[in-house]
Backbone as a chain_set.jsonl record, in Angstrom:
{"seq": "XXXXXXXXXXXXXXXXXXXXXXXXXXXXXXXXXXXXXXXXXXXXXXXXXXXXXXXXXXXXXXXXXXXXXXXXXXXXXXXXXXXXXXXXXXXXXXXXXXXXXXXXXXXXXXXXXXXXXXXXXXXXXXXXXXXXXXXXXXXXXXXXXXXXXXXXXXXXXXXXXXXXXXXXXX", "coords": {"N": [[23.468, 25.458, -64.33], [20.065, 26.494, -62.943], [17.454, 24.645, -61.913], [14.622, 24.522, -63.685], [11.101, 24.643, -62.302], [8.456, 23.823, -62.431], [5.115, 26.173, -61.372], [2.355, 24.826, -60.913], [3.682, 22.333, -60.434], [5.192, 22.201, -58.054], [5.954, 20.978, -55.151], [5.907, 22.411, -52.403], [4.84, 24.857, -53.309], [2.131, 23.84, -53.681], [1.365, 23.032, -51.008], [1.494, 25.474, -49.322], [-0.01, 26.658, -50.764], [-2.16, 25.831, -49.907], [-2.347, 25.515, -47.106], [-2.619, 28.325, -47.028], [-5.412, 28.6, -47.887], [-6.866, 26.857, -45.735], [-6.317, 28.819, -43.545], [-7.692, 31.292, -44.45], [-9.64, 30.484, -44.477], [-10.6, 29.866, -41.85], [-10.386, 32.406, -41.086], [-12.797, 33.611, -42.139], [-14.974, 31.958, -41.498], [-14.696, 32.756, -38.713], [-15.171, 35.503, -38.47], [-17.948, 35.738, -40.038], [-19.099, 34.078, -37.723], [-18.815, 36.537, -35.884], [-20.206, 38.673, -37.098], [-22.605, 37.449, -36.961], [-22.962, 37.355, -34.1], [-23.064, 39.997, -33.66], [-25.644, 41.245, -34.824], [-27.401, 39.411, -33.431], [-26.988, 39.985, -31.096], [-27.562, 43.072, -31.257], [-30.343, 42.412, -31.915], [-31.878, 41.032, -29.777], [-31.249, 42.517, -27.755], [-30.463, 42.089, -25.497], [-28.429, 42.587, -22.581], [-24.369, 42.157, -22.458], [-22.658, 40.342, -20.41], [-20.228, 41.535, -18.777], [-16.873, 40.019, -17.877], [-15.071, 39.429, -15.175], [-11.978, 38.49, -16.172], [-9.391, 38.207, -15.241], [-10.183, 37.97, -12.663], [-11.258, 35.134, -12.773], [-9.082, 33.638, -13.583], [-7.374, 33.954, -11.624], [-9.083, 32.366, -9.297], [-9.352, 30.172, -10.121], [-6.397, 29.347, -10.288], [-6.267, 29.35, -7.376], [-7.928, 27.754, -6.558], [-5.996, 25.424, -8.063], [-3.749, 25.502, -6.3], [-4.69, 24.83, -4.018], [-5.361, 22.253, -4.063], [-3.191, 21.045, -5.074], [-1.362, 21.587, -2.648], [-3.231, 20.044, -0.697], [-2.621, 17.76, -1.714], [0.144, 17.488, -1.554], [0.232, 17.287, 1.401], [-1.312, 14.752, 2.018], [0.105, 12.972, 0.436], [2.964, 13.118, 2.048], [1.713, 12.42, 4.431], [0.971, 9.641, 4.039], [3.44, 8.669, 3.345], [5.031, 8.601, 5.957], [3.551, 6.952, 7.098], [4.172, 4.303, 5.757], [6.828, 4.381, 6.508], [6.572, 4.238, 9.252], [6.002, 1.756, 9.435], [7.594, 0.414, 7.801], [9.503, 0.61, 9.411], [8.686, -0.718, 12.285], [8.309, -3.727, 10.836], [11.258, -3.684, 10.47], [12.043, -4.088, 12.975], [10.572, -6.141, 14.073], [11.433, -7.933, 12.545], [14.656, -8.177, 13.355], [13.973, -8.457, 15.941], [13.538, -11.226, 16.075], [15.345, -12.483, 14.207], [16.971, -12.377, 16.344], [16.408, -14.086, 18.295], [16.021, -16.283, 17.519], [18.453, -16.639, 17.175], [19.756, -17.058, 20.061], [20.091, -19.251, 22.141], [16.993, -21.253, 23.731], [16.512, -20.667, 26.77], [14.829, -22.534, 29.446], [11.599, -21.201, 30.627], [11.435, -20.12, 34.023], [10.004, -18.615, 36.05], [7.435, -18.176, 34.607], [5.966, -20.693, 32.799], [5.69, -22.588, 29.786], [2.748, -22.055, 27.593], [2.035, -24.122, 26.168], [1.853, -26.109, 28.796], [-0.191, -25.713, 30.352], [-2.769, -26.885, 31.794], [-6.38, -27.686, 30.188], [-8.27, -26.183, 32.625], [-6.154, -24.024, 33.798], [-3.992, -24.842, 35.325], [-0.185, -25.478, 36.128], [2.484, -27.514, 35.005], [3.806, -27.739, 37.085], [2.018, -27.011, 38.803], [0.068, -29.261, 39.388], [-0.635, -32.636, 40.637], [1.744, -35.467, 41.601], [0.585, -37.065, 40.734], [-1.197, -36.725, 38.96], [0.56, -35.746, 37.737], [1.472, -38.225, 36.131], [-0.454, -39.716, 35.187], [-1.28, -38.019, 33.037], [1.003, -38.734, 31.216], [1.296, -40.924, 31.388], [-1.068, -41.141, 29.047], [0.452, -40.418, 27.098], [1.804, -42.254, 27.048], [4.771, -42.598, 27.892], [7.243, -43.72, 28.835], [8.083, -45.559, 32.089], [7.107, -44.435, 33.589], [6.495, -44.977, 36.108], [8.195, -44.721, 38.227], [9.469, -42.106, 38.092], [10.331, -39.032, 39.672], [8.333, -35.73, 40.251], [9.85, -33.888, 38.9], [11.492, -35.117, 36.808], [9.166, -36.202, 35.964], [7.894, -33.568, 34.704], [10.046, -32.827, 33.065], [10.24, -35.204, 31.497], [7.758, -34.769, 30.13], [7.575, -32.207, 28.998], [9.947, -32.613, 27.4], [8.979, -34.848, 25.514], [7.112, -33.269, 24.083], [8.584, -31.485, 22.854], [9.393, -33.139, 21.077], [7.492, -34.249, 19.808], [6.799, -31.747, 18.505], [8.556, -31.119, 16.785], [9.112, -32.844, 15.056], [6.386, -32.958, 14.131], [7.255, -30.35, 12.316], [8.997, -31.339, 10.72], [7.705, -33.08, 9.21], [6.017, -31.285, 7.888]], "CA": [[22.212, 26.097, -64.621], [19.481, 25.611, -61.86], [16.419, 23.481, -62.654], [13.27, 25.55, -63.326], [10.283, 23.776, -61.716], [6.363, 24.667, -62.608], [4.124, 26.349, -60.16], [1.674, 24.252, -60.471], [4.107, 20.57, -60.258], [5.628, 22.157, -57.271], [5.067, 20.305, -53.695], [6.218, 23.542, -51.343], [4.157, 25.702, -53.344], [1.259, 23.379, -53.427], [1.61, 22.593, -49.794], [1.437, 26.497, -49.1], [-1.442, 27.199, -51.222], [-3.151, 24.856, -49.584], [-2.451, 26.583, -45.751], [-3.267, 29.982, -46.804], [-6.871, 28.358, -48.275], [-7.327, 26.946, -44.597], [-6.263, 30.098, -43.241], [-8.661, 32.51, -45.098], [-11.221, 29.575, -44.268], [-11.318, 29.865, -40.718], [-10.727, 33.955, -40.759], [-13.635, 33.814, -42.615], [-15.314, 31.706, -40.387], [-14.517, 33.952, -37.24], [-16.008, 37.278, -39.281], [-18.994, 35.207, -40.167], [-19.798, 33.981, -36.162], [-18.879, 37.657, -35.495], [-21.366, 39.117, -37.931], [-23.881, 36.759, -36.523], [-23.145, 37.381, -32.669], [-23.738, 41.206, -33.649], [-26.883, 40.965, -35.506], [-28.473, 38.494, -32.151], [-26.978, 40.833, -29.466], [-28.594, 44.262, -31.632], [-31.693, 41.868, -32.364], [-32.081, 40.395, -28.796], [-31.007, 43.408, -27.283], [-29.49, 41.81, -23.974], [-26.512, 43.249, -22.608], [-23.432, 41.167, -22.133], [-22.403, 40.66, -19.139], [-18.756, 41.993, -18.444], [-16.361, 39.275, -17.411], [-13.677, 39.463, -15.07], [-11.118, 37.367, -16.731], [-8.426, 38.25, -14.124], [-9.912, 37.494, -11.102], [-11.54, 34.364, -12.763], [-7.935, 32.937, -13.821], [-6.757, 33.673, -10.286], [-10.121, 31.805, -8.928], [-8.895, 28.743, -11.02], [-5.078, 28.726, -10.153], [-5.943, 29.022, -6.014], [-8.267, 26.035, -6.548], [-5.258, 24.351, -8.494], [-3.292, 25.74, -5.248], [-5.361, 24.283, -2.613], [-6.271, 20.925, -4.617], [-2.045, 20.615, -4.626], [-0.854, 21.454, -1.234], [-3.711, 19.082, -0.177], [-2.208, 16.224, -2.03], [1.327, 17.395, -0.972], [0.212, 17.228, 2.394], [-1.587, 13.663, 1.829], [1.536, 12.05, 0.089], [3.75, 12.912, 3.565], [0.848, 11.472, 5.438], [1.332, 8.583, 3.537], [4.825, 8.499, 3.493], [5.235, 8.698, 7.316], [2.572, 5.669, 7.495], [4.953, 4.078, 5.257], [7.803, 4.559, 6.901], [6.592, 3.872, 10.477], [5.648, 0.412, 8.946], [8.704, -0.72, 7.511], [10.669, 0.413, 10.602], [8.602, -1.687, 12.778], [8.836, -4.85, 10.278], [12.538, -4.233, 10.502], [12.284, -4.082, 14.049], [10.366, -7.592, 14.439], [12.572, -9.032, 11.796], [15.894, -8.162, 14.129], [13.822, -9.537, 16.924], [12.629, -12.304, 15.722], [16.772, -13.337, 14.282], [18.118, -12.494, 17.557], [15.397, -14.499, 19.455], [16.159, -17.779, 17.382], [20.199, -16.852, 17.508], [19.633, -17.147, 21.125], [19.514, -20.74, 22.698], [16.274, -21.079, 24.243], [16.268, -21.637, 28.473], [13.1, -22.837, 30.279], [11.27, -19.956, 31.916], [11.157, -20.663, 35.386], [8.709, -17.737, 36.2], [6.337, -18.466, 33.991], [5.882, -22.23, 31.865], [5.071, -22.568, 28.81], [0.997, -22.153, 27.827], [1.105, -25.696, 26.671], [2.138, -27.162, 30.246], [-1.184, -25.466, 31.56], [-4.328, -27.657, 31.8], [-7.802, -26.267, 30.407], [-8.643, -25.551, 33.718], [-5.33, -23.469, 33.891], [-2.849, -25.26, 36.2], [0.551, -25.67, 34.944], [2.792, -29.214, 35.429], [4.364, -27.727, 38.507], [0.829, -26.786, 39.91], [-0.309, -30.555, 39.203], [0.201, -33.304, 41.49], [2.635, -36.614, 40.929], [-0.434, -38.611, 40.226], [-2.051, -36.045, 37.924], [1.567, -36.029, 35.721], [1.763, -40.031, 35.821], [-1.648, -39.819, 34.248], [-0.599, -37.792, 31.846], [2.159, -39.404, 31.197], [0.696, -42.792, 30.828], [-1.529, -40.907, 28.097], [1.233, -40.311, 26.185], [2.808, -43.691, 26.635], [5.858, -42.494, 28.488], [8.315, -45.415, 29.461], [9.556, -45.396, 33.234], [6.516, -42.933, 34.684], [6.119, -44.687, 37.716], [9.137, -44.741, 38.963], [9.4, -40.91, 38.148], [9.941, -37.765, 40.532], [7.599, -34.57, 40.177], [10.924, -32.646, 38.493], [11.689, -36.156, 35.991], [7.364, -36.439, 35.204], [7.647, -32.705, 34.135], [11.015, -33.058, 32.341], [9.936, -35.97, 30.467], [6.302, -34.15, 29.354], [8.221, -31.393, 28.015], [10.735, -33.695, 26.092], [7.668, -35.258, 24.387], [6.005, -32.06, 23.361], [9.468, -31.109, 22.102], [10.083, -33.976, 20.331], [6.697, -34.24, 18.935], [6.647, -30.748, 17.721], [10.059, -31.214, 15.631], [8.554, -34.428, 14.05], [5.507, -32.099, 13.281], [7.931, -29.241, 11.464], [9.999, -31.75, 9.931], [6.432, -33.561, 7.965], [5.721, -29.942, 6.808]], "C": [[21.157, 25.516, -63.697], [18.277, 25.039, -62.494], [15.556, 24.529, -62.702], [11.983, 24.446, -62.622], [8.787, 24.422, -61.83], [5.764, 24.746, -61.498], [3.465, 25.472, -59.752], [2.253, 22.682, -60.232], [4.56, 20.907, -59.025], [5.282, 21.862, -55.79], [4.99, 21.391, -52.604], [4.848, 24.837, -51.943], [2.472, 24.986, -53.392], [0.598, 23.537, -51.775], [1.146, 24.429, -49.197], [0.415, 27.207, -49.167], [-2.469, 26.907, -50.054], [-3.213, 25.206, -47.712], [-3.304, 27.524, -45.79], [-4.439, 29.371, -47.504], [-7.033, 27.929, -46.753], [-7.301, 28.345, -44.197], [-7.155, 31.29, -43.717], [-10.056, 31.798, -44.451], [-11.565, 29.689, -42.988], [-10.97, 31.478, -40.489], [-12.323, 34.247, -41.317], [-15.044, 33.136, -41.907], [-15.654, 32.416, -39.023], [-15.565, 35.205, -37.974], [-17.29, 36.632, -39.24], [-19.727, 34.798, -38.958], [-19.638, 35.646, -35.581], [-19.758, 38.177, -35.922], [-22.791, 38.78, -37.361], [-24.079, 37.08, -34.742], [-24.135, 38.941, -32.51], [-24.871, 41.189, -33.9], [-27.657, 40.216, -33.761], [-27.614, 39.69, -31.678], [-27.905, 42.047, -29.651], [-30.39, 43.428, -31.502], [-32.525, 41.763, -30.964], [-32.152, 41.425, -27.686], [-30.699, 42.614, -25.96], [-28.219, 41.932, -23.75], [-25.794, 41.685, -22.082], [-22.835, 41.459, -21.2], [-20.775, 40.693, -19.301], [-17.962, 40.779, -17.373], [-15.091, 39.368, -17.323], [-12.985, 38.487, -15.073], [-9.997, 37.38, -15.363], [-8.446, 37.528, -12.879], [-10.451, 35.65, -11.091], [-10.638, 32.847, -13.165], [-7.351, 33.02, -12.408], [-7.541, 32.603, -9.243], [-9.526, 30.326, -9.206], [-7.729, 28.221, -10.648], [-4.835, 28.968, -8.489], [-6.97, 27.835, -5.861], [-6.894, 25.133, -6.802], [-4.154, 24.689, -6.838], [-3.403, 24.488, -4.212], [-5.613, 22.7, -2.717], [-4.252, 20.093, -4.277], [-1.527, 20.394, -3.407], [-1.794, 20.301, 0.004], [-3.151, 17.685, -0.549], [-0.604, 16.226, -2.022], [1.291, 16.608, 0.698], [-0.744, 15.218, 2.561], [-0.747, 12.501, 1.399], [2.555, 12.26, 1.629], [3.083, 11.978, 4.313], [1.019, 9.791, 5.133], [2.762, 7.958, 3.705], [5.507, 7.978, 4.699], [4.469, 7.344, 7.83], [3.496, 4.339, 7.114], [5.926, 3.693, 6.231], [8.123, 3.986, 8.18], [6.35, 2.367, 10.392], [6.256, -0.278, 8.427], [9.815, -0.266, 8.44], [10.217, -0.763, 11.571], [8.189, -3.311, 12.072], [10.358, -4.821, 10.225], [12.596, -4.589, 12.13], [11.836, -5.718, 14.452], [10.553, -8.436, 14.049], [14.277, -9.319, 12.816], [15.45, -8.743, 15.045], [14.19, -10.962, 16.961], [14.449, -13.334, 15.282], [17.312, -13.208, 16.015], [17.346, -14.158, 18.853], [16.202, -16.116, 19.146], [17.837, -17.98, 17.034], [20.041, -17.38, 18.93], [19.284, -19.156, 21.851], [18.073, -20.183, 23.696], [16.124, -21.513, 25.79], [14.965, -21.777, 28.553], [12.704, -21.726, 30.751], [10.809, -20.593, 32.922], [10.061, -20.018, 36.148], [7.378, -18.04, 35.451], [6.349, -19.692, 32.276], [5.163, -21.614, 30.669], [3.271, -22.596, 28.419], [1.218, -23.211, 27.645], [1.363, -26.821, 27.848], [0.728, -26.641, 30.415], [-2.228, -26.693, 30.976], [-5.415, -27.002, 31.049], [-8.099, -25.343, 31.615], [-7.447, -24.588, 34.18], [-4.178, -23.818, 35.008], [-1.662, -25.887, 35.035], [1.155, -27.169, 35.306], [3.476, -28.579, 36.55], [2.93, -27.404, 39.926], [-0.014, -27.984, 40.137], [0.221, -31.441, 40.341], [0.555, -34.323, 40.74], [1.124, -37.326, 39.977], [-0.927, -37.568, 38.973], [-0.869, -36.1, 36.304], [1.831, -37.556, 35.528], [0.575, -40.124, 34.861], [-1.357, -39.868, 32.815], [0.413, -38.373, 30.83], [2.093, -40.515, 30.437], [-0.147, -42.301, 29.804], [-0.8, -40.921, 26.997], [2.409, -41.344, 25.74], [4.729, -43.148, 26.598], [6.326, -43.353, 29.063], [9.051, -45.124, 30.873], [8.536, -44.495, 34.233], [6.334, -43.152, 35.763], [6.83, -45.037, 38.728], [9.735, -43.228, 38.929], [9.724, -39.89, 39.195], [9.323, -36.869, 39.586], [8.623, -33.862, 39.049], [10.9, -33.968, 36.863], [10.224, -35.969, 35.298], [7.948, -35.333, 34.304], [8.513, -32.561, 32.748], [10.664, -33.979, 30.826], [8.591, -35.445, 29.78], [6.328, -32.782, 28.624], [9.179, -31.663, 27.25], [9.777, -34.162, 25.329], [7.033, -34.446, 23.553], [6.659, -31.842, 22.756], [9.605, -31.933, 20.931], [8.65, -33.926, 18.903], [6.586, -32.962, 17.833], [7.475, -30.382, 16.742], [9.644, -32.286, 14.634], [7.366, -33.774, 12.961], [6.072, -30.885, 11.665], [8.618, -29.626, 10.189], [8.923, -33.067, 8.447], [6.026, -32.365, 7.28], [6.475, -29.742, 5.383]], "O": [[21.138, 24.297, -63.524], [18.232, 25.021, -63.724], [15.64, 25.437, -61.874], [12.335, 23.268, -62.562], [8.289, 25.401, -61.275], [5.712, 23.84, -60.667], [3.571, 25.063, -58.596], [1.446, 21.821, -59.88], [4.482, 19.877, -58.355], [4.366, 22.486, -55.255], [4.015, 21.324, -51.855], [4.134, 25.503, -51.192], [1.579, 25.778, -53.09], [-0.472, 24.079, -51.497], [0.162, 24.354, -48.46], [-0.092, 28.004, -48.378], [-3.308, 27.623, -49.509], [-4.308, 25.069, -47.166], [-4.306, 27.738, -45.108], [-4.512, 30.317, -48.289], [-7.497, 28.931, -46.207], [-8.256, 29.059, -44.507], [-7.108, 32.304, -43.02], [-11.109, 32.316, -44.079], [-12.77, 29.643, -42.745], [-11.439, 31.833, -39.407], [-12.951, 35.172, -40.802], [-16.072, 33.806, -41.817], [-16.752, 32.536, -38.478], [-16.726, 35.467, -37.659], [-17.923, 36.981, -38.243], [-20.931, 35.056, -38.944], [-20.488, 35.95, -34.743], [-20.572, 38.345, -35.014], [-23.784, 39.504, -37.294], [-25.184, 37.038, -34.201], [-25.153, 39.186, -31.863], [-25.47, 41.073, -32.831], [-28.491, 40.897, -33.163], [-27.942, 40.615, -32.421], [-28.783, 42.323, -28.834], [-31.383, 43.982, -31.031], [-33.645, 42.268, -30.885], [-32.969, 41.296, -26.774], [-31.199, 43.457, -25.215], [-27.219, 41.579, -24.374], [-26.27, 40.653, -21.609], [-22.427, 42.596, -20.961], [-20.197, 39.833, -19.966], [-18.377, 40.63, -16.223], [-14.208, 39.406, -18.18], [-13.111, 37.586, -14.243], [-9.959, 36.42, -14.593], [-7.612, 36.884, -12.242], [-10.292, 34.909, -10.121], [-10.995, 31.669, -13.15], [-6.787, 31.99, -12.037], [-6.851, 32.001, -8.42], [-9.331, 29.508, -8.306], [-7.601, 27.0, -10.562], [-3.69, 28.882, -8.044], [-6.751, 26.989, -4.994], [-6.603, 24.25, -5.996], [-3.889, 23.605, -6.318], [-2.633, 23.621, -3.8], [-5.969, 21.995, -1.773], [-3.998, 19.094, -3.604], [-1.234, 19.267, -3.009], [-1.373, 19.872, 1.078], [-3.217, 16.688, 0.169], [-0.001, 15.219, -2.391], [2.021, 15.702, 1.1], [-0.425, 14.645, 3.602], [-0.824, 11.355, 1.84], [2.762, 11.203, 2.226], [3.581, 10.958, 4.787], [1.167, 8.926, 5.996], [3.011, 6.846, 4.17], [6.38, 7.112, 4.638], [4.801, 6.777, 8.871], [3.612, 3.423, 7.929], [5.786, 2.6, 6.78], [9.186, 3.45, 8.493], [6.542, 1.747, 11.438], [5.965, -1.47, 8.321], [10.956, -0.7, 8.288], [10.997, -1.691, 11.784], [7.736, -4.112, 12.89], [10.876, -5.901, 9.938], [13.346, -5.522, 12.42], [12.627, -6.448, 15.049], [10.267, -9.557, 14.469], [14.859, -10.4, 12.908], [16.144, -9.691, 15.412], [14.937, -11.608, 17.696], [14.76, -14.416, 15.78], [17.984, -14.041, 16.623], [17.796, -14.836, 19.777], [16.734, -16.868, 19.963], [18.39, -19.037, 16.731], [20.309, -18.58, 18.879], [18.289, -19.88, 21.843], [18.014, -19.087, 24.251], [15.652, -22.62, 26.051], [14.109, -21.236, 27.853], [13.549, -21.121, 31.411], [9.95, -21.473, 32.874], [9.269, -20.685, 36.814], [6.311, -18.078, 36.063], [6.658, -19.435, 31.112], [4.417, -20.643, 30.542], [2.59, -23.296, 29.168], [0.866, -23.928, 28.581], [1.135, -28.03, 27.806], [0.17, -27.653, 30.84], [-2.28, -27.187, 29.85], [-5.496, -25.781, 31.175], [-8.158, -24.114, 31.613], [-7.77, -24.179, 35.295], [-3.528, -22.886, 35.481], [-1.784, -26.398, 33.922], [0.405, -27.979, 35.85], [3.85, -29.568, 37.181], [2.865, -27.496, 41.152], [-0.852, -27.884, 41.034], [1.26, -31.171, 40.943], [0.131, -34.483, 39.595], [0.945, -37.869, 38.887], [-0.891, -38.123, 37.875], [-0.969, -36.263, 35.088], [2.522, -37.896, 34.568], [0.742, -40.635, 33.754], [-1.231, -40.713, 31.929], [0.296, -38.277, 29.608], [2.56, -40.924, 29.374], [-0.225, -43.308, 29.101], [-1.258, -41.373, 25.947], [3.288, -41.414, 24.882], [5.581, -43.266, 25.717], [5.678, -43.838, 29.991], [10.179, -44.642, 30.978], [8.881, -43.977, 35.295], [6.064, -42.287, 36.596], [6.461, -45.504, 39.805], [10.579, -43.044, 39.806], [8.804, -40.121, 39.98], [9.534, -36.968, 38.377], [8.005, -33.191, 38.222], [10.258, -33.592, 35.883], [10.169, -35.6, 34.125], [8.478, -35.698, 33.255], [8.029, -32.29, 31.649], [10.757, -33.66, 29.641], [8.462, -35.882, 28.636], [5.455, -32.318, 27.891], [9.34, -30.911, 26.289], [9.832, -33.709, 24.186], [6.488, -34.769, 22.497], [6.189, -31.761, 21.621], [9.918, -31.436, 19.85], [8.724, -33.703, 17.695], [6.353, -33.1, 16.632], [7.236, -29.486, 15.933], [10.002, -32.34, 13.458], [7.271, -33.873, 11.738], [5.563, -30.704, 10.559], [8.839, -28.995, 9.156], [9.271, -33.577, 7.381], [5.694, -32.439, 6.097], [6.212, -28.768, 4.677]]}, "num_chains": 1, "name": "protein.A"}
């Protein structure tokens, strides 16, 4: 036998009522701003201006058009900036291993900047006496018994040495 259940204890029909009372409330609503628009437009007498909806939804979705393909065309731009920017960081990362795979020779064409002088001469454009100087600045053992090829030798062993001593306090 099924259960009977009272109108008024019931939650579905509560729940229902209680819709169709919104529902009447805002039709009633609408009629009531309608009522009132009529009344001011007869009262006021100003015509309403006729609005093309059509062309003012097409107006709207070639803005959203133009506002997109601009920020399509701004993300590539980007992209390509991107792109050209982590090719050349790979590129001066592969350098940069191959350089220090590479034993390093002397360049014979052109010395190192720190052989040059301020005044820009390098230790082969120097004379004996100018690298004994030197030399003796740096408290080199043996400089004056030296050749020109030995001075230079030994003033780029020092720089070397010093600059490994430097890397290796870091």
């Amino acid at each position: 036998m099924p259960t009977e259940t009272h109108p008024a204890t019931d939650p579905q029909n509560h729940v229902l009522s209680t819709v169709r009372q919104g529902q009447a409330a805002v039709i009633d609503s609408i009629r009531a701003w309608t009522v009132v628009t009529e009344q001011l437009t007869r009262t006021l007498r100003v015509p309403v201006p006729r609005v093309d909806l059509a062309g003012i939804v097409d107006r709207v979705f070639d803005v959203a058009e133009q506002t997109l393909a601009a920020q399509r065309q701004l993300a590539h731009a980007l992209t390509g900036v991107a792109t050209r920017q982590a090719d050349t960081a790979v590129t001066a990362v592969e350098a940069t291993e191959a350089a220090l795979e590479q034993p390093q020779a002397p360049a014979v064409d052109a010395p190192p900047e720190q052989d040059r002088r301020p005044d820009g001469r390098t230790y082969e454009e120097r004379s004996v006496e100018g690298l004994r100087e030197r030399a003796g600045e740096l408290e080199i053992e043996g400089r004056s018994s030296m050749t020109k090829d030995e001075l230079i030798a030994a003033l780029r062993n020092h720089r070397k040495s010093r600059s490994a001593r430097s890397r290796q306090s870091r």
